[in-house]
C-alpha positions in Angstrom: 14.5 -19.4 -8.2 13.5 -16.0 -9.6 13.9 -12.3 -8.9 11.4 -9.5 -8.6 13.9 -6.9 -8.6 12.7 -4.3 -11.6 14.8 -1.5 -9.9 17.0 0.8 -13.0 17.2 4.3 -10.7 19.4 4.6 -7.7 18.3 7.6 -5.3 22.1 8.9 -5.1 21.6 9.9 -8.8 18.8 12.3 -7.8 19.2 16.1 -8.2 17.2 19.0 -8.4 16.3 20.1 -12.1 14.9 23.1 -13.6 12.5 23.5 -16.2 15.1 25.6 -18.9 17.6 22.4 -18.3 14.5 20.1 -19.1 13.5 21.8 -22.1 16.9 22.2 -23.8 18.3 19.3 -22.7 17.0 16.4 -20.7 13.6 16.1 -23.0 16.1 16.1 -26.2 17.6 13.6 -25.1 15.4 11.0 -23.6 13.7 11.6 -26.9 16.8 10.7 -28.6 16.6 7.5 -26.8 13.4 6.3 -26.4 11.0 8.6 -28.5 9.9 5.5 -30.7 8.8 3.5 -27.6 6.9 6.6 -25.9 4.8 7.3 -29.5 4.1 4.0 -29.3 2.7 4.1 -25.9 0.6 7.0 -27.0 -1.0 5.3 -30.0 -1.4 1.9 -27.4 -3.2 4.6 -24.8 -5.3 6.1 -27.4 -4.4 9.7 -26.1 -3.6 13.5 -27.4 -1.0 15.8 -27.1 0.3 16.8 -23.5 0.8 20.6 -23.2 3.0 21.7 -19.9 3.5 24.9 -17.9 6.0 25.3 -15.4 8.2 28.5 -14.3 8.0 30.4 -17.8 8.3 27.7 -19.8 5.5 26.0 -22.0 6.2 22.8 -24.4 4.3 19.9 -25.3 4.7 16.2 -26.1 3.0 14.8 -28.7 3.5 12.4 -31.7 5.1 13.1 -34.9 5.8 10.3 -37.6 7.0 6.8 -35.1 8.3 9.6 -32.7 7.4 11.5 -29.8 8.3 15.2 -30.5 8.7 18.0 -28.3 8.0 21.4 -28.8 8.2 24.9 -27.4 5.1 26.0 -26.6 1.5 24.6 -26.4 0.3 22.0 -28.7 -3.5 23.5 -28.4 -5.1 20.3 -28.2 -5.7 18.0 -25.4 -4.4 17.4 -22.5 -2.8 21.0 -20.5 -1.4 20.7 -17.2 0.7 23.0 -14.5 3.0 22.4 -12.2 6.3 23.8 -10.3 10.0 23.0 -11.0 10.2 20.7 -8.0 7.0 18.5 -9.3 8.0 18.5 -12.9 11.6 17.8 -11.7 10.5 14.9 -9.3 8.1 12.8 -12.3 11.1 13.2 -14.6 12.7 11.2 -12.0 10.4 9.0 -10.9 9.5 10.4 -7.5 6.2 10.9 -7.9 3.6 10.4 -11.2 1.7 13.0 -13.0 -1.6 11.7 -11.6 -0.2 12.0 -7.8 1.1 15.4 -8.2 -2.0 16.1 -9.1 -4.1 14.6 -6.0 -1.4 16.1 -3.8 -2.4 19.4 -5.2 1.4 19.8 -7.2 0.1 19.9 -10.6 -3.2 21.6 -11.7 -5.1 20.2 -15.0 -6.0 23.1 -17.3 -7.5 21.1 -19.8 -8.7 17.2 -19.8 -9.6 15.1 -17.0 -7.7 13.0 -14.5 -8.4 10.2 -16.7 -6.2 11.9 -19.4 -3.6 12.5 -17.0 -3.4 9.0 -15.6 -3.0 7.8 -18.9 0.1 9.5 -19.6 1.7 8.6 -16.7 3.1 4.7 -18.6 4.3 7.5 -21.7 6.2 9.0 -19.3 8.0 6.3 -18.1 8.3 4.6 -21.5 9.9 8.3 -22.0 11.9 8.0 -18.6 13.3 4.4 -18.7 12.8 3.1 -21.9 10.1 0.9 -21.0 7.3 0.2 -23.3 3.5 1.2 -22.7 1.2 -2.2 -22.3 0.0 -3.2 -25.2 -0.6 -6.5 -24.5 -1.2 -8.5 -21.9 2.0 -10.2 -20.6 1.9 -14.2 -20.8 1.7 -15.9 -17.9 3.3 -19.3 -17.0 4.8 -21.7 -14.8 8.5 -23.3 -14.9 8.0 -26.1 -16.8 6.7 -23.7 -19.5 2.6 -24.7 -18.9 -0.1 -21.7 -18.7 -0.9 -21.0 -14.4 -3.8 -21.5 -13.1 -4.2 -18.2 -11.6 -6.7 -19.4 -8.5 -4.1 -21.8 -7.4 -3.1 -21.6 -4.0 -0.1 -22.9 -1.9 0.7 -24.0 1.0 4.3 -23.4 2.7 5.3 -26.7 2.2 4.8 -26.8 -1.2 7.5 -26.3 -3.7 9.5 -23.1 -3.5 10.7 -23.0 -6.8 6.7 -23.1 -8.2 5.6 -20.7 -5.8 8.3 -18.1 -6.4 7.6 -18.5 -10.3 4.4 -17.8 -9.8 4.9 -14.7 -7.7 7.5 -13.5 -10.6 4.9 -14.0 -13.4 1.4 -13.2 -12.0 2.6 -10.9 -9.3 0.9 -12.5 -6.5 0.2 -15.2 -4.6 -2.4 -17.3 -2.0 -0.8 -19.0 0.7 -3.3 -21.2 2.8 -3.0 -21.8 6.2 0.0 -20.0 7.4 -1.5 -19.8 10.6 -4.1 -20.6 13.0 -7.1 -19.6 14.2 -6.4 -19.3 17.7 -3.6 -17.1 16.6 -6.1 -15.0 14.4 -8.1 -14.9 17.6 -5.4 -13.4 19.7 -4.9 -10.7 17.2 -8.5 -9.7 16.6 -8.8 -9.5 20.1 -5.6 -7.1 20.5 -7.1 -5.1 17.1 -10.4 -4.1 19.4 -8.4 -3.2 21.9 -6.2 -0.9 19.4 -9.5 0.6 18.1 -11.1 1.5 21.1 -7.7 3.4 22.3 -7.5 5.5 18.6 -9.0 8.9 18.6 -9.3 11.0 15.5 -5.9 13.1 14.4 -4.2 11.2 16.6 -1.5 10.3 13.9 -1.8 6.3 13.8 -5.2 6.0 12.5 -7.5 6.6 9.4 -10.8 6.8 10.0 -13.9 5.8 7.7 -17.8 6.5 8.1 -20.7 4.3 8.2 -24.4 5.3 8.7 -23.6 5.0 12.6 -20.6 7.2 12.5 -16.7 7.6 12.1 -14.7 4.6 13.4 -10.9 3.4 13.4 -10.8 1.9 9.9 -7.2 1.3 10.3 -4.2 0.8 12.8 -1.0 1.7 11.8 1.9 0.8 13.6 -0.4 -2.1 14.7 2.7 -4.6 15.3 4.0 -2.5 18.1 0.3 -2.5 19.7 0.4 -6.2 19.1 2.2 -9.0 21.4 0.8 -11.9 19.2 1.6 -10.4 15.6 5.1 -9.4 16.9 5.8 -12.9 17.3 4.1 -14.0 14.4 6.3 -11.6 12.0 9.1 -13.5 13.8 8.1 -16.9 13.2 10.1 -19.1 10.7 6.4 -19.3 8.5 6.7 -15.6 8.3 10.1 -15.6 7.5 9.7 -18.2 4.5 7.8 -15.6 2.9 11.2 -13.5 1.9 12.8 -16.8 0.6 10.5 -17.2 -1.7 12.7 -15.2 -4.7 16.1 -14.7 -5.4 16.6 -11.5 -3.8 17.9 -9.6 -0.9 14.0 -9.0 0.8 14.4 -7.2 4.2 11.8 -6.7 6.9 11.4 -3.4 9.3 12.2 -4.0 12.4 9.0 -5.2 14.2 9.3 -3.5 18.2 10.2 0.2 16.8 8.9 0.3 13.2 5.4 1.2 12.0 5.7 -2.4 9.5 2.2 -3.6 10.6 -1.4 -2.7 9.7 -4.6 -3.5 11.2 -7.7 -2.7 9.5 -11.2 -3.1 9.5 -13.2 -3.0 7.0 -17.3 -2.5 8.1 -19.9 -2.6 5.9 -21.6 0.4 4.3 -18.7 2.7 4.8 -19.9 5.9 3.0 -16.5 8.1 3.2 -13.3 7.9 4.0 -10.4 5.3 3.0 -11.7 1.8 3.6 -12.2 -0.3 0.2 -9.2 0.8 -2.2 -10.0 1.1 -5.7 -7.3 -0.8 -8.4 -4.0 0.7 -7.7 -1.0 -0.2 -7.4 1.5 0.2 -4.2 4.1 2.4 -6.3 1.6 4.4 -8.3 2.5 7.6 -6.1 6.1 6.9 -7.7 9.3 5.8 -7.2 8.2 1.8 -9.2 12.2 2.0 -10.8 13.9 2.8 -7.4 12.0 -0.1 -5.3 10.2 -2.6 -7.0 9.1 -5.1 -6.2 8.4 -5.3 -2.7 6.1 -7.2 -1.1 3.4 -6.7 0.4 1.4 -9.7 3.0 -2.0 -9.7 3.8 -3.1 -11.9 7.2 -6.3 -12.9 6.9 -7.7 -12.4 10.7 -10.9 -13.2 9.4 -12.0 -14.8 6.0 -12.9 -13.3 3.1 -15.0 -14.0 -0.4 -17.2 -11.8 -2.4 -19.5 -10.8 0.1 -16.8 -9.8 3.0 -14.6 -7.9 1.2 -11.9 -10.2 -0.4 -8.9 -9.1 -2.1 -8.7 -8.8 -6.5 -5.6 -8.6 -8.3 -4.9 -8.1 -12.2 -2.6 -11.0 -12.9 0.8 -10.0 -14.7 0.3 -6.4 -14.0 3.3 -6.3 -12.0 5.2 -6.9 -15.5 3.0 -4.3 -17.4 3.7 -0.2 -17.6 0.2 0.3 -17.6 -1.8 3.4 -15.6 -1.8 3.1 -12.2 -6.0 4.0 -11.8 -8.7 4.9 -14.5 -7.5 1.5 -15.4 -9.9 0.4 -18.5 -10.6 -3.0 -20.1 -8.3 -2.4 -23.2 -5.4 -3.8 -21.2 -7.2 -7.1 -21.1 -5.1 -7.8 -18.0 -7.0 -11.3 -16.1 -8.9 -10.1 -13.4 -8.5 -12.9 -10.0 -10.4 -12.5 -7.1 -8.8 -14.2 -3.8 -11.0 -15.3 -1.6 -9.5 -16.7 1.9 -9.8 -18.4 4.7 -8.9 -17.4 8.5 -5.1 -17.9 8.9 -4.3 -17.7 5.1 -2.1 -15.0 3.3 -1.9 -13.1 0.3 0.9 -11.7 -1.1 1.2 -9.0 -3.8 4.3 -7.3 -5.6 4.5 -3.3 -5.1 3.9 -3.3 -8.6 1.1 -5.4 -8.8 -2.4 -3.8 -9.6 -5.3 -4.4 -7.2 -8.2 -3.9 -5.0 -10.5 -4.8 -2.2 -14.3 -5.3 -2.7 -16.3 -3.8 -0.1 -17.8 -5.8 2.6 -21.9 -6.5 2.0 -22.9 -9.1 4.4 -20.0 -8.9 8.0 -16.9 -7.1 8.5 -13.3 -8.2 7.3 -10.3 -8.3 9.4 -7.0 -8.2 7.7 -2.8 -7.2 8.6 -1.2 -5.6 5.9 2.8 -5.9 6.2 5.6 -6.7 4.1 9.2 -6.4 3.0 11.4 -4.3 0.7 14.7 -4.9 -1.9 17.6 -4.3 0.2 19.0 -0.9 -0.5 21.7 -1.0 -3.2 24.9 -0.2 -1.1 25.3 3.6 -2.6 21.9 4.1 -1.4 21.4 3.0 2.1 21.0 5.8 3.7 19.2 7.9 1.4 15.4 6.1 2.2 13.0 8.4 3.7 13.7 8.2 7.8 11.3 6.0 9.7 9.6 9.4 11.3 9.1 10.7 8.0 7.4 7.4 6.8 5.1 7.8 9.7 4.1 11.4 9.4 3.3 10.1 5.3 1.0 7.5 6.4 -0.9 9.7 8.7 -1.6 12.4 6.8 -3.6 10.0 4.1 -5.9 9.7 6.3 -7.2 13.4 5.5 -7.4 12.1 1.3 -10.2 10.2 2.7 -12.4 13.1 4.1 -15.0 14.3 1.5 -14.9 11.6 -0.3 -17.2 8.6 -0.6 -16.1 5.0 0.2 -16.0 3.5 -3.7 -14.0 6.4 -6.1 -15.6 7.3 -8.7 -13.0 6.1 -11.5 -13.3 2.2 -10.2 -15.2 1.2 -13.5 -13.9 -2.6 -13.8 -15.5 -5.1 -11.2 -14.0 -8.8 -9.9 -15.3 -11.8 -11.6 -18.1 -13.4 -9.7 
C-alpha cells in the first residue's frame, strides 16, 4: 500500500505576520534555505522579477547568480502586485495563492497579467517549503516497476495494492461499475426534484445560463436532499474507496454535512460555473496543510467527449506546477475519462483537471469525497462546517459575468 499524504504545515503553527517582520526576517531566511530551488523554478517558468507592495513596504524577488535575491524596493521590471498584510501574510503560509488573492479581490496586479501571477505561485512555494518548480514531468509507473497505462480502469475487486499505486502515481483513478443503474436512476430522479425546489441566492445552489435561461447547475448539500445517495455513501463499495492507500481518509458525516454535490451540466451554458477549466482542488491554497484528499465523482449518467466527461493531467498531483494558465511546457499527459452510468472517478486534491462541456445531452454527476484525518494538534482548528457552507455558496456569485469556458483554458483533451 501507498500514501497520498503530501502534508509539511500544521494549522496550529499559523500566526499573523506583518510585512516589516517579512522583509527583515522571514524572506532572509526562506532564502537562506531554499533560494537555489526557487531561481530554479523561475528559470523552469520562464518568468521576470516579482515587485510587491504592501503596508509601506516595497521589495522584489528576482534572480541573482543560482539564487533568488530579495530586495528593498521595486525591481522595475515585470511582474508588480499589491496586497494587504493579512493576504501577503496568508500566501507566505500557504492559505491562499497569489492567483486567488487576486480573484478574491486581496491582491491587485499593477503590472503583468494574471498569467504572470499564476506562474509565480509554484516559486513561491519552492520559496515556502522547499519544494522544487516542475521541470519535468514526473514518471509514472506501477509496482512491479512497468510504465501505467493511464486509460486503465478497475473494478473494486481488482487488486488493491495496483489500484492504490496507481492513484499515488497518476493521481487518479476510473473505477467501473461501482454501482447500478437503478441506483443512478433513483438519484437522478431525487436530483430533479432538488432542482426544481432551488431558487437563486438561496445559499445551496449555483446557477448557470443557457440560451433558455438561468437553471440550478449545482446542488450542494445534495446527500442530505438525497435518501438513495445517503445510503450509497454508506455502502461497503463506497467505503472501499478510503482503503484504497495507506492513510487515515475520513468522510463527513452524511445526514448533517454539506459532503455531496449534485450537478448538472446542460449544453450551451453561456455563463456562470458549469464546465471548470484545468484546476486543481487546492489551488485556492492550503495544498501543504491537506493534501491529498480525495475527491469521487458518481457517474449518474455517462460521459465521453461529447457529454462532458472528466480530463485529468496524469502525475500532476506530484508536480508544483501553476494551478491555471497551465501551458504545454509542462508536458504533463493529458487523459480523458470517459464513463459509463454507475462508474466512479476519483481524483487527488492535488490533482490537475477539467470537465469538457456537454455538446450533444446533458451530464449528471455527484461530486464527494474524503479528507487526511487531522493531525492530532490540529483537530479542531478546520474551518467549522457553517463556515464551509457559507464558502461554497458564495462561489456561486464568481460565476456571474463570466462566460461558461474561461478564457485562460488554452490546452484541450485528446480526442
Amino acid at each position: 500500500m501507498v500514501s497520498i499524504d503530501a502534508r509539511t504545515r500544521r494549522r496550529s503553527d499559523v500566526r499573523a505576520l506583518n510585512a516589516e517582520e517579512v522583509v527583515t526576517d522571514l524572506l532572509p531566511g526562506l532564502v537562506s534555505a531554499h533560494g537555489r530551488i526557487a531561481a530554479d523554478g523561475v528559470r523552469a517558468l520562464k518568468i521576470g522579477a516579482l515587485d510587491v507592495t504592501v503596508a509601506d513596504q516595497r521589495f522584489s524577488l528576482t534572480t541573482g547568480g543560482d539564487d533568488l535575491v530579495v530586495s528593498t524596493g521595486a525591481h522595475g521590471q515585470g511582474l508588480s502586485v499589491s496586497m494587504d498584510e493579512d493576504a501577503l501574510s496568508d500566501v507566505l503560509q500557504d492559505l491562499s495563492t497569489l492567483a486567488w488573492a487576486n480573484m478574491m479581490g486581496r491582491l491587485r496586479i499593477d503590472n503583468g497579467s494574471l498569467e504572470d501571477l499564476a506562474r509565480w505561485d509554484p516559486v513561491v512555494r519552492a520559496l515556502r517549503d522547499g519544494e522544487p518548480a516542475c521541470a519535468r514531468p514526473p514518471d509514472v509507473r506501477d509496482r512491479h516497476g512497468s510504465p501505467l497505462d493511464l486509460q486503465h480502469g478497475f473494478r473494486l475487486d481488482d487488486d488493491p495494492d495496483d489500484i492504490g499505486q496507481f492513484l499515488a502515481q497518476a493521481g487518479y483513478l476510473h473505477l467501473r461499475g461501482v454501482f447500478t443503474a437503478d441506483e443512478m436512476a433513483a438519484v437522478s430522479s431525487e436530483l430533479d426534484a432538488a432542482i426544481d425546489a432551488a431558487e437563486r441566492d438561496d445559499g445551496q445552489s449555483w446557477w448557470a445560463r443557457t440560451a433558455d435561461g438561468w437553471y440550478p447547475a449545482r446542488i450542494l448539500g445534495f446527500n442530505r436532499k438525497s435518501s438513495t445517495l445517503r445510503e450509497l455513501l454508506r455502502s461497503p463499495r463506497f467505503g472501499t474507496i478510503t482503503s484504497l492507500v495507506d492513510d487515515d481518509l475520513v468522510q463527513d458525516d452524511v445526514d448533517a454535512s454539506d459532503m455531496a454535490e449534485g450537478l448538472l451540466k446542460k449544453v450551451g451554458v453561456v455563463e456562470g460555473i458549469s464546465d471548470v477549466s484545468w484546476h486543481k482542488d487546492c489551488g485556492p491554497g492550503g495544498h501543504s496543510y491537506g493534501c491529498s484528499g480525495l475527491t469521487v465523482g458518481i457517474q449518474v449518467t455517462g460521459a465521453d467527449r461529447r457529454t462532458g466527461e472528466l480530463g485529468v493531467m496524469a502525475a500532476s498531483n506530484r508536480a508544483n506546477i501553476p494551478g491555471l494558465h497551465i501551458a504545454d511546457d509542462f508536458r504533463l499527459p493529458r487523459v480523458s475519462l470517459p464513463t459509463e452510468v454507475g462508474d466512479c472517478t476519483i481524483h487527488c486534491s492535488c490533482t490537475m483537471h477539467m470537465s469538457r462541456p456537454p455538446e450533444t445531452a446533458e451530464r449528471r454527476v455527484v461530486y464527494t469525497g474524503s479528507s487526511l484525518a487531522p493531525l492530532p494538534e490540529d483537530a479542531q482548528l478546520g474551518p467549522s462546517e457553517e463556515v464551509r457552507r457559507e464558502y461554497r455558496a458564495a462561489l456561486d456569485g464568481l460565476g456571474r459575468g463570466t462566460s461558461g469556458r474561461p478564457a485562460f483554458d488554452r490546452l484541450e483533451l485528446p480526442g
